[in-house]
C-alpha positions as CSV (number, residue, x, y, z in Angstrom):
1,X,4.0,-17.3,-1.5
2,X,4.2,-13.8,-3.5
3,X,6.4,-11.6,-1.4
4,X,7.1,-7.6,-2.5
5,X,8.2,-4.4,-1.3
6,X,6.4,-1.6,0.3
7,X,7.6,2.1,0.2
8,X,6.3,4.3,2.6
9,X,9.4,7.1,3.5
10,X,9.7,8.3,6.6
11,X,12.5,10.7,6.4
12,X,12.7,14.4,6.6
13,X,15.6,16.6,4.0
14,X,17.6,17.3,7.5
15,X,18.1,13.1,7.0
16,X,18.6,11.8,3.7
17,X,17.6,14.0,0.0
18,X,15.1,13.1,-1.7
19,X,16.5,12.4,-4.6
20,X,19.2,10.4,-2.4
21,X,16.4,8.4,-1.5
22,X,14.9,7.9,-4.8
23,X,17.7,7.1,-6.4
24,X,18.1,4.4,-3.6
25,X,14.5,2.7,-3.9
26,X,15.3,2.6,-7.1
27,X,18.4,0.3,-6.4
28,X,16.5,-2.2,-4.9
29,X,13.7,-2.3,-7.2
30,X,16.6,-3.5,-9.5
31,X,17.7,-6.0,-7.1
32,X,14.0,-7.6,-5.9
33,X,14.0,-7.8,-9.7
34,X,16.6,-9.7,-10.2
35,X,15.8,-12.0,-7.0
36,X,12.3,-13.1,-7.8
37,X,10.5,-10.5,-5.7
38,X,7.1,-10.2,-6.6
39,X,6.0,-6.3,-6.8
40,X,7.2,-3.3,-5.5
41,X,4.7,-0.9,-4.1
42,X,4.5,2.9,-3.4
43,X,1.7,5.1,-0.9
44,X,0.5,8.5,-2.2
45,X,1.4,11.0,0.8
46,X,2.0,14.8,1.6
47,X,3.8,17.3,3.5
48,X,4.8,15.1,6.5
49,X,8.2,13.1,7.0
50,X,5.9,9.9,7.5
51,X,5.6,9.8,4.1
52,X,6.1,13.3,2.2
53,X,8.7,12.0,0.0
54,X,6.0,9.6,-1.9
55,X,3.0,12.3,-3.0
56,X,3.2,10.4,-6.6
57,X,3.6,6.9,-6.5
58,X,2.6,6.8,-10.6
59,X,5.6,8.7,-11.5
60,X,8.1,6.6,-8.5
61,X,6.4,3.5,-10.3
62,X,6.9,4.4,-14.1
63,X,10.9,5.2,-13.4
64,X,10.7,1.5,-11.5
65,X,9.2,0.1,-14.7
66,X,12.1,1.2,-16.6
67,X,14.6,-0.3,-14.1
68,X,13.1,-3.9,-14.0
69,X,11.0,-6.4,-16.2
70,X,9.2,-8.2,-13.7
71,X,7.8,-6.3,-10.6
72,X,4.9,-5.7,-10.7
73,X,3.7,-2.2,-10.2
74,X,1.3,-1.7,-7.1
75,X,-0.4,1.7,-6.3
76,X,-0.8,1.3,-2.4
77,X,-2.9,3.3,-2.7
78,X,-3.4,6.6,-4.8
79,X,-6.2,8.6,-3.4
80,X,-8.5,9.7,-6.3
81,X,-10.0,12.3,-3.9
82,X,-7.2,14.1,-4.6
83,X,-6.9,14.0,-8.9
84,X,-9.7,14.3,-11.5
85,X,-11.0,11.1,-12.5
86,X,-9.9,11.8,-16.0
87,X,-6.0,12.4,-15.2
88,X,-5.9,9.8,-12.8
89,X,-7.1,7.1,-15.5
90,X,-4.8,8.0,-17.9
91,X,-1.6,8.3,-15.6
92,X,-2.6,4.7,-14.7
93,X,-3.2,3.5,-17.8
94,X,0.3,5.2,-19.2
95,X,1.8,3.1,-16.2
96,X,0.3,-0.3,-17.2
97,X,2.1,0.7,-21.0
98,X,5.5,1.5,-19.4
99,X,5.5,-1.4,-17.5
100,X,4.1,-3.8,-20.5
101,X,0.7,-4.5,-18.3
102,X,2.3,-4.4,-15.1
103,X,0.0,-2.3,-12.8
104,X,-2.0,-3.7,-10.1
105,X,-4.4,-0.2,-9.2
106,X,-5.0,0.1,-5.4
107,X,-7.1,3.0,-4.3
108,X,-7.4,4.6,-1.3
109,X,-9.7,7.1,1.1
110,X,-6.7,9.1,2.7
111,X,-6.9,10.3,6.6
112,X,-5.2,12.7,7.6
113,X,-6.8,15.9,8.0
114,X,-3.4,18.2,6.7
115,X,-3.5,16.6,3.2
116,X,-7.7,17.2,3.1
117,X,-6.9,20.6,4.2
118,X,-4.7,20.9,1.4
119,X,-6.8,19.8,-1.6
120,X,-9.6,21.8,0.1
121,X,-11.5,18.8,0.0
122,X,-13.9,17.7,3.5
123,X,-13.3,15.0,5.3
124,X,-16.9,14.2,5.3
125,X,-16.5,13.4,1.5
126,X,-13.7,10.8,1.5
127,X,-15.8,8.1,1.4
128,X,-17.9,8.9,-1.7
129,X,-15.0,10.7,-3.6
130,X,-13.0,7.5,-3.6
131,X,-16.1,4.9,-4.3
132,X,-16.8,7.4,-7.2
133,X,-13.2,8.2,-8.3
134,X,-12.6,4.0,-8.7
135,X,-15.7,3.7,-10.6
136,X,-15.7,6.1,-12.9
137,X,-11.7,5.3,-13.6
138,X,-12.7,2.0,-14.5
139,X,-15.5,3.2,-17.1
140,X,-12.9,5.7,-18.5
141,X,-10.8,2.6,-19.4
142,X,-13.3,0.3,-20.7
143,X,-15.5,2.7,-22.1
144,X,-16.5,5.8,-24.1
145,X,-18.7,8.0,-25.4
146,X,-20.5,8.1,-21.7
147,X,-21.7,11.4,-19.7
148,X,-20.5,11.3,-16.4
149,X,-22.6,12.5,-13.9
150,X,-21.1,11.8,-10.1
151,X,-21.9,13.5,-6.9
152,X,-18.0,15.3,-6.9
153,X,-17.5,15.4,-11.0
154,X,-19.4,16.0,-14.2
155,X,-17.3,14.9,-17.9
156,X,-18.4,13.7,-20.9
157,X,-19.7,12.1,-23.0
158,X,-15.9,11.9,-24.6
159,X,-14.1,9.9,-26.8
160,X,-12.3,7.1,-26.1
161,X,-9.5,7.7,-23.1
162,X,-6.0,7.6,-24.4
163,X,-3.8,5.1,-24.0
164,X,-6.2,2.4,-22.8
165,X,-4.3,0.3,-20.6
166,X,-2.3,-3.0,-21.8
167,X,-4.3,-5.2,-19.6
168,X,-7.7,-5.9,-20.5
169,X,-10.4,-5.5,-19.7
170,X,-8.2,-3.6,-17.3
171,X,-5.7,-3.5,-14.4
172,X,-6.4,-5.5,-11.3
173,X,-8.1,-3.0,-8.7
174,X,-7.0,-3.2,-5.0
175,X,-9.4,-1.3,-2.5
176,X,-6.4,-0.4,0.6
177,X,-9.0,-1.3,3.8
178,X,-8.4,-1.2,7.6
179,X,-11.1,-1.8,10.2
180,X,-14.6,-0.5,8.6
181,X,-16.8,-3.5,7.8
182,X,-18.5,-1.2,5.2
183,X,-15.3,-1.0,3.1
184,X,-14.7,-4.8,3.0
185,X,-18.3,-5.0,2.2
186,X,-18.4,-2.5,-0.7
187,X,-14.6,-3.7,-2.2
188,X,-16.6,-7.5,-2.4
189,X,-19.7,-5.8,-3.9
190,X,-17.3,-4.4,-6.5
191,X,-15.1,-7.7,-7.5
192,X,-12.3,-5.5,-6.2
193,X,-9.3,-6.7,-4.8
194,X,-7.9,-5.7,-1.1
195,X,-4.8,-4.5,0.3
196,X,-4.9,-4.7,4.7
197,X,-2.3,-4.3,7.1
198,X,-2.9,-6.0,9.7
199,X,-1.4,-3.8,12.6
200,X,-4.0,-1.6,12.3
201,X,-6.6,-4.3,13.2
202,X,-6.5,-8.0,15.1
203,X,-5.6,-10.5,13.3
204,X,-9.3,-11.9,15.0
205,X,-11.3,-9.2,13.5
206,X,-9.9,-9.1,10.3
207,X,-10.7,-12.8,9.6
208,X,-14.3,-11.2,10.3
209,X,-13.3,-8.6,7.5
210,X,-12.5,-11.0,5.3
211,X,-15.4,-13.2,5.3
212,X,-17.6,-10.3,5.1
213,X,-15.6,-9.2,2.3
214,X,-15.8,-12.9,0.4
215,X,-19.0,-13.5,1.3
216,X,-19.8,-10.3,-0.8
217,X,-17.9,-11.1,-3.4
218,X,-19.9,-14.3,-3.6
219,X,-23.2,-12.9,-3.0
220,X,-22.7,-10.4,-6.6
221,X,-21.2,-13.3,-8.3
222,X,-17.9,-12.5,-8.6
223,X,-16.0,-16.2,-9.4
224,X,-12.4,-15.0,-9.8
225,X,-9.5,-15.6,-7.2
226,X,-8.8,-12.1,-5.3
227,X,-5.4,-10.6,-4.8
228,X,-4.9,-9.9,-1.0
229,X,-2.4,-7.4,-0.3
230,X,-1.0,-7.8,3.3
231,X,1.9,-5.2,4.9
232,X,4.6,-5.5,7.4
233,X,7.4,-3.9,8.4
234,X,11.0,-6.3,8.1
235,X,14.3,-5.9,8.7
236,X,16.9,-9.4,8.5
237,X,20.5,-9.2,9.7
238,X,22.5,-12.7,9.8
239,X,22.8,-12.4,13.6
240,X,19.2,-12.7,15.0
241,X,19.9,-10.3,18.2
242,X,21.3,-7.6,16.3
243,X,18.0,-7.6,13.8
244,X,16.3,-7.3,16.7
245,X,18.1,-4.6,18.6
246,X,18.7,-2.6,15.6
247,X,14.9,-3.0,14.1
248,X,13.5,-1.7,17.4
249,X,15.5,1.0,17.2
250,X,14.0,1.8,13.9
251,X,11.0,1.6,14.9
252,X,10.7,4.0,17.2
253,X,12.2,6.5,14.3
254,X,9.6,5.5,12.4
255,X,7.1,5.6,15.0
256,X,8.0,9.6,16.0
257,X,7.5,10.4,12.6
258,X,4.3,8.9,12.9
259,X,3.0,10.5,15.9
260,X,3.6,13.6,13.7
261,X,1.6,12.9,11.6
262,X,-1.1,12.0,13.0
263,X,-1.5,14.7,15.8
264,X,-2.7,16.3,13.0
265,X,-5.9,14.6,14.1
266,X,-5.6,16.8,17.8
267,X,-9.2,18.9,17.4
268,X,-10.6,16.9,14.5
269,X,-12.9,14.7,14.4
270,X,-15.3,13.0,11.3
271,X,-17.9,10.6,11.5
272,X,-16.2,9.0,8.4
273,X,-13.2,8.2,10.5
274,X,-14.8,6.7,13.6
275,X,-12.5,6.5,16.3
276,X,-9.4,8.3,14.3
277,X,-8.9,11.5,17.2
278,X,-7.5,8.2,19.3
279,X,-4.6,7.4,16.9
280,X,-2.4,9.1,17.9
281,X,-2.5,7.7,21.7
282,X,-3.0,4.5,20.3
283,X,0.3,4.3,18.0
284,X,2.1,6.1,21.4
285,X,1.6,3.3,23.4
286,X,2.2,0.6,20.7
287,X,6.1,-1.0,21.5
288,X,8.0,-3.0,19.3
289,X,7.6,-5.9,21.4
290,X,3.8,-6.0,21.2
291,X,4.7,-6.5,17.7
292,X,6.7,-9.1,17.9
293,X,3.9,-10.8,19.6
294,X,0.9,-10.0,18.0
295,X,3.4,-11.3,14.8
296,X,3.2,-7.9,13.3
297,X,6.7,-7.9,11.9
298,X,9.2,-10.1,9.5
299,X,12.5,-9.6,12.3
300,X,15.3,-11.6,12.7
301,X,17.9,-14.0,11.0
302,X,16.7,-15.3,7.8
303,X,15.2,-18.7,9.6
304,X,13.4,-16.1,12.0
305,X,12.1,-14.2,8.8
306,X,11.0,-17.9,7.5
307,X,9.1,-18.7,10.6
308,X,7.1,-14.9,10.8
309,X,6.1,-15.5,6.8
310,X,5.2,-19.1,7.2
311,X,2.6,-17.6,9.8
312,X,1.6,-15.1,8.0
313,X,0.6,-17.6,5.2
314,X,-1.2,-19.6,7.6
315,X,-3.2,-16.4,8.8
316,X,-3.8,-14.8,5.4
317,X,-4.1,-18.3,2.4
318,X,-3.2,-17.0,-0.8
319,X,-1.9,-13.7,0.3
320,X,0.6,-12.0,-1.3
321,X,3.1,-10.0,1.2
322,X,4.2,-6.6,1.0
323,X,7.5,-5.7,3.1
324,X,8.3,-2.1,4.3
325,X,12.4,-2.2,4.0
326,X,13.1,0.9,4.9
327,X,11.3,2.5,7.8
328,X,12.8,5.3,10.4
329,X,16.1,5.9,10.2
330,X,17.2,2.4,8.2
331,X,19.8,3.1,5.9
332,X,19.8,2.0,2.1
333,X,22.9,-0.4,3.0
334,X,20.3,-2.2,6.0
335,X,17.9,-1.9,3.3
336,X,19.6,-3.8,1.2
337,X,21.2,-6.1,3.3
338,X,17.5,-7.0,4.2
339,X,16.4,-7.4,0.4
340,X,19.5,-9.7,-0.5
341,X,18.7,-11.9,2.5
342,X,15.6,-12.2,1.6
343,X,16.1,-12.7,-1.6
344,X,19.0,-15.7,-0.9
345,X,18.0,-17.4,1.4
346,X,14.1,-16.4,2.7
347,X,12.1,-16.4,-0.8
348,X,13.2,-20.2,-2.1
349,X,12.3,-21.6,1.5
350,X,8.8,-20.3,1.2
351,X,7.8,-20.0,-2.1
352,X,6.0,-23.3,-2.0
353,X,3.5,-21.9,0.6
């Protein structure tokens, strides 16, 4: 079992600075290093608490590169609705040379409305902007001399992009994928890989995903092994009750910031984002217990921690887990205290899985 962490801040400069923060991520990139942790990853947000402080996950990643020497580097995800398909290449490929060929690309759509607003962009393109961003960043590295003629950008033909990327014939692509069976479908059509986070859909109907999702893969004669990125929240204290008292706590920080966020969905709606208006009420009546039950989050002591990954391997074979450290209000010294937990006594007890 492959286990990581996920950065998604939810703080606001009232709370903690940003480059307080920074500077603190960066701390325990250096110590999941050290530990055996197997990636750190970082979300491309805007504007909002719930995760302004991460609008460039490329640049958070290449100052992790030069803090560890085995992490790898997970975009999860950068939305290339948002950058040219030219500059987004080559900021990924610079990444994969700072790190010594240690990106893993995940692209995402993006959903909420404030950061389409923004860009100027329409919800109603998200979809095709992303499908077409990924695709013609993965010609850009492995090609030249092309014309380029998308539905959202027109290059080319051009020499060859500079620097191509360490890894050939490039990165690993990860496709970030919720609830929409067309999105598992198209990743599989591709030979992409997937991140998912399972709170956003059952555990039920994303084994549906998934075999849609390999059965594509199969279907356009893709034959390696996917990478399956899954997400959770965690937070480990040596005494099991106060994890738990303390991590709920957090989680209703983190959950307010949330609901910020996505009320900016109040009076929008998109026939790309089926069902997205409801979020908001959805997340509101969400509780820590439910989950606890639905197994939704890595909580406890350590041997709690051991029993809630051990599921999740059962659930998702071959997964590779991504933990979210520091949610609401946690500070870096929980943070931490979580990472060296897991680290000392959580990774050796399941790495055989």
């Amino acid at each position: 079992m492959k286990i990581g962490l996920n950065f998604l801040p939810t703080l606001s400069p009232d709370e903690v600075a940003a480059s307080e923060y920074y500077a603190d991520c960066l701390s325990l990139c250096e110590t999941a290093d050290r530990l055996g942790f197997a990636h750190a990853k970082a979300v491309e947000h805007y504007f909002h608490p719930w995760g302004g402080y991460s609008p460039d996950p490329i640049t958070f990643l290449a100052a992790v590169a030069q803090r560890t020497t085995r992490l790898r580097l997970v975009t999860g995800a950068c939305v290339p609705a948002f950058t040219h398909p030219v500059k987004l290449a080559a900021s990924l490929a610079t990444l994969d040379n700072l790190s010594g060929g240690r990106l893993d690309a995940g692209f995402g759509r993006a959903f909420l409305p404030t950061e389409f607003a923004a860009f100027d962009i329409p919800l109603a393109e998200s979809k095709s902007r992303m499908r077409e961003g990924v695709s013609a960043v993965v010609k850009l590295w492995t090609e030249s001399g092309f014309r380029w003629e998308g539905t959202h950008h027109t290059f080319g033909p051009l020499p060859p992009l500079l620097p191509r990327p360490v890894q050939t014939p490039h990165p690993p692509v990860l496709i970030a994928a919720t609830a929409s069976q067309d999105s598992f479908q198209w990743a599989g059509e591709q030979g992409h890989h997937l991140m998912i986070i399972p709170v956003v859909a059952s555990h039920e109907r994303l084994a549906e995903l998934l075999r849609v999702y390999r059965n594509a893969r199969e279907a356009h004669g893709h034959r390696d092994v996917p990478k399956l990125h899954v997400s959770y929240h965690a937070y480990v204290a040596e005494d099991h009750g106060t994890a738990l008292r303390e991590a709920e706590a957090h989680f209703d920080a983190y959950r307010e910031k949330q609901l910020e966020a996505y009320a900016s969905w109040r009076g929008v709606s998109s026939d790309q984002y089926p069902g997205y208006e409801l979020m908001e009420a959805a997340v509101r009546s969400l509780t820590f217990e439910d989950l606890l039950k639905a197994g939704n989050v890595v909580v406890g002591d350590p041997d709690a921690a051991i029993q809630a990954l051990n599921k999740v391997a059962d659930r998702y074979p071959g997964g590779e887990i991504s933990l979210h450290v520091r949610f609401g209000d946690i500070t870096h010294r929980q943070a931490a205290r979580t990472v060296h937990l897991l680290g000392r006594d959580v990774l050796p007890a399941v790495a055989h899985r």
